[in-house]
C-alpha positions as CSV (number, residue, x, y, z in Angstrom):
1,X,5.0,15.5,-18.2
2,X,2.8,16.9,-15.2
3,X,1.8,20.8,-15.6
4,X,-0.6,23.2,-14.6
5,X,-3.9,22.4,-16.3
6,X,-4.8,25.4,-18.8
7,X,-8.3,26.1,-19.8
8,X,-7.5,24.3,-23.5
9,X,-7.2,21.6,-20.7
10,X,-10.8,21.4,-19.7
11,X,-12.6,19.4,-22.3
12,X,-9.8,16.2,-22.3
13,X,-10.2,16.9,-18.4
14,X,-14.2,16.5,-18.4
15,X,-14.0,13.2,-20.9
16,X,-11.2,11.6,-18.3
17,X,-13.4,12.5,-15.0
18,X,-16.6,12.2,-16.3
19,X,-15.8,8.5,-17.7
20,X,-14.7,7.4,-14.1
21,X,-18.0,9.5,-12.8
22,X,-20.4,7.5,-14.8
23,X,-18.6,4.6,-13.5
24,X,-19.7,6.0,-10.0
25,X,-16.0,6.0,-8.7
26,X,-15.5,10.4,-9.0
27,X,-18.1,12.6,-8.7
28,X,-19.0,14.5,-12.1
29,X,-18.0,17.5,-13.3
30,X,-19.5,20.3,-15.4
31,X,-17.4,22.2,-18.1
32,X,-18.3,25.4,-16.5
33,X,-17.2,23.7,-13.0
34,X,-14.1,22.9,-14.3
35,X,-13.6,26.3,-16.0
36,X,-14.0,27.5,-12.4
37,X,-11.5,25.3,-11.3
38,X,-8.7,25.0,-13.8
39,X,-6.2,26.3,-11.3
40,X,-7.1,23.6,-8.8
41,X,-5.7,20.7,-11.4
42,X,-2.6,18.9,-12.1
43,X,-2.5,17.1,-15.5
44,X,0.4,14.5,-17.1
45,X,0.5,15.0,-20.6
46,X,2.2,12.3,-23.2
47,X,2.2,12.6,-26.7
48,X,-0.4,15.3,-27.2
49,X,-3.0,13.5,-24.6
50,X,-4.0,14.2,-21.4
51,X,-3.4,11.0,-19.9
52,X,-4.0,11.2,-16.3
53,X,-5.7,14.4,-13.7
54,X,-5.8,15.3,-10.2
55,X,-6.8,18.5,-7.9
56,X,-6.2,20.2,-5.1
57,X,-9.3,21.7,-3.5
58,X,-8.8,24.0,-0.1
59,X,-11.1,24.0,2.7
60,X,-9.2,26.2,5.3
61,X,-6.2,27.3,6.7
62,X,-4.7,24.1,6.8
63,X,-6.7,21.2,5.8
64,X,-6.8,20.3,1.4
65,X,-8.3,17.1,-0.1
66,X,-6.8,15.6,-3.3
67,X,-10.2,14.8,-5.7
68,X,-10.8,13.9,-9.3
69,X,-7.6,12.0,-9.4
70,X,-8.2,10.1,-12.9
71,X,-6.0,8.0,-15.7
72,X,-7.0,6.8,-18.7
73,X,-7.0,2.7,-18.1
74,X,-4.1,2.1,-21.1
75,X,-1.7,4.6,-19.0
76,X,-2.3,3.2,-15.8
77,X,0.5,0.9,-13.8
78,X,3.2,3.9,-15.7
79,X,3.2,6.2,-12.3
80,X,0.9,9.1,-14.2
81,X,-1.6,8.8,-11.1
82,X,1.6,8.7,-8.4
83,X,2.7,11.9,-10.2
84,X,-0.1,14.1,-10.4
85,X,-1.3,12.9,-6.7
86,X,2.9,14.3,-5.6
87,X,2.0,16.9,-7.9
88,X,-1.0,18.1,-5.8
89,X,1.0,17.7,-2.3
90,X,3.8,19.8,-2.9
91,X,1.1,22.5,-4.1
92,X,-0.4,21.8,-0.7
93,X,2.5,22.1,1.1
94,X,3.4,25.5,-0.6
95,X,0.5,26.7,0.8
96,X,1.1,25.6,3.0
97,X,-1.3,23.1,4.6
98,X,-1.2,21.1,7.1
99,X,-3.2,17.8,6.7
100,X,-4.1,17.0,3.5
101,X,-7.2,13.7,2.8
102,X,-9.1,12.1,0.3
103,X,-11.9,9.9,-0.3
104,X,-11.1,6.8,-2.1
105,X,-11.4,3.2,-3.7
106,X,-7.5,2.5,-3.7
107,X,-6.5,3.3,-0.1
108,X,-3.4,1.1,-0.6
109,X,-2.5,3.7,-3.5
110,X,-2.6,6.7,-0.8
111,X,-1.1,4.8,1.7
112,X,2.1,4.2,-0.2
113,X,2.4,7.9,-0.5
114,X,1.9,7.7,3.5
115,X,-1.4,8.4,3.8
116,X,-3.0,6.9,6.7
117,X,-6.5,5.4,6.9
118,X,-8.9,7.5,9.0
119,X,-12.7,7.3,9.6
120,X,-14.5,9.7,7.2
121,X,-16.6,11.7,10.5
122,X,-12.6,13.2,11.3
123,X,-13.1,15.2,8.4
124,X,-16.6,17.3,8.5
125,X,-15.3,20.1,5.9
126,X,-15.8,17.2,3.3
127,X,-19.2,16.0,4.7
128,X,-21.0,18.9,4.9
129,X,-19.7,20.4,1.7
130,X,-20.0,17.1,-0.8
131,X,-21.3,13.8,0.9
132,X,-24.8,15.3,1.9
133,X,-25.6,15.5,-1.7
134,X,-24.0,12.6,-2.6
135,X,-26.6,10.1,-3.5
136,X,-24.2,7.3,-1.9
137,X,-24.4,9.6,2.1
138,X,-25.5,6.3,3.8
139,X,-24.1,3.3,1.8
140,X,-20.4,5.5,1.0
141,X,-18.3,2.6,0.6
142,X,-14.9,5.0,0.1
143,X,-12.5,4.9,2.6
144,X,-11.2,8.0,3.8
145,X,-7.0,8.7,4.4
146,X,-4.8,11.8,5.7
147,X,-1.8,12.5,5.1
148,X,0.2,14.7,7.6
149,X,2.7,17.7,6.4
C-alpha cells in the first residue's frame, strides 16, 4: 500500500535510504532532515514494513525532482519503486508542476515512466542546491531525466 509517510515513518525511512547512501547510490539523510521532510515522502508499506520510499522535493513554480527513491532488495522486481515514483508525480502534478527530473543510476526505470534523458547542466536548481557539495561534482556518473506534465 503506498501512503503518506508519517513521522513514526522516519526511522524505517532513514535505515532504507541510508543503506543505499552508504552504498553511494542516494545521498544520506539525517533523522532530523527527514523529520523536516516527512511531508515530502511517499512510502509502500507490506506487512508491517516499510518496503520501499520516494520524495518529492520543490524547487519553484514549476520544476520538482523525485529523490531518495529506495526498496529494500527482497521487494524489488514487485512494482513498490514504480508505485511510490507514480506516487510522487501525481503529487507533482497537483501542484501543479510542470517538469518534473531526477538524478539517477536506472535511467531505463524513469524512462519507462516517460522520462526522457537530458544533460544534467538543463537543470541548475539541482546543481547549485546539491551537486556542489556532492563529493562526486566532477566524476557524477548519474544520468539526469525529465519528465514533461
Amino acid at each position: 500500500m503506498v501512503r503518506k509517510a508519517k513521522t513514526t515513518d522516519v526511522p524505517a525511512i532513514a535505515r532504507l535510504v541510508n543503506a543505499y547512501a552508504g552504498k553511494g547510490e542516494l545521498l544520506p539523510l539525517a533523522p532530523q532532515e527527514l523529520y523536516d521532510r516527512v511531508g515530502d515522502f511517499q512510502v509502500f508499506e507490506q506487512d508491517g514494513l516499510i518496503a520501499g520510499v520516494c520524495s518529492l522535493f520543490v524547487y519553484g513554480a514549476d520544476l520538482a525532482e523525485v529523490r531518495s527513491l529506495a526498496v529494500w532488495p527482497e521487494y524489488q522486481g514487485k512494482g513498490i519503486g514504480r508505485a511510490v515514483t507514480e506516487a510522487c508525480i501525481a503529487t507533482a502534478k497537483d501542484l501543479p508542476m510542470r517538469r518534473v527530473f531526477a538524478l539517477t543510476y536506472k535511467p531505463t526505470f524513469f524512462e519507462r515512466l516517460g522520462f526522457h534523458v537530458v544533460d544534467k547542466l538543463t537543470l541548475p536548481e539541482k546543481v547549485w542546491k546539491d551537486c556542489l557539495n556532492c563529493s562526486k561534482l566532477y566524476r557524477c556518473d548519474e544520468v539526469a531525466v525529465l519528465l514533461e506534465l
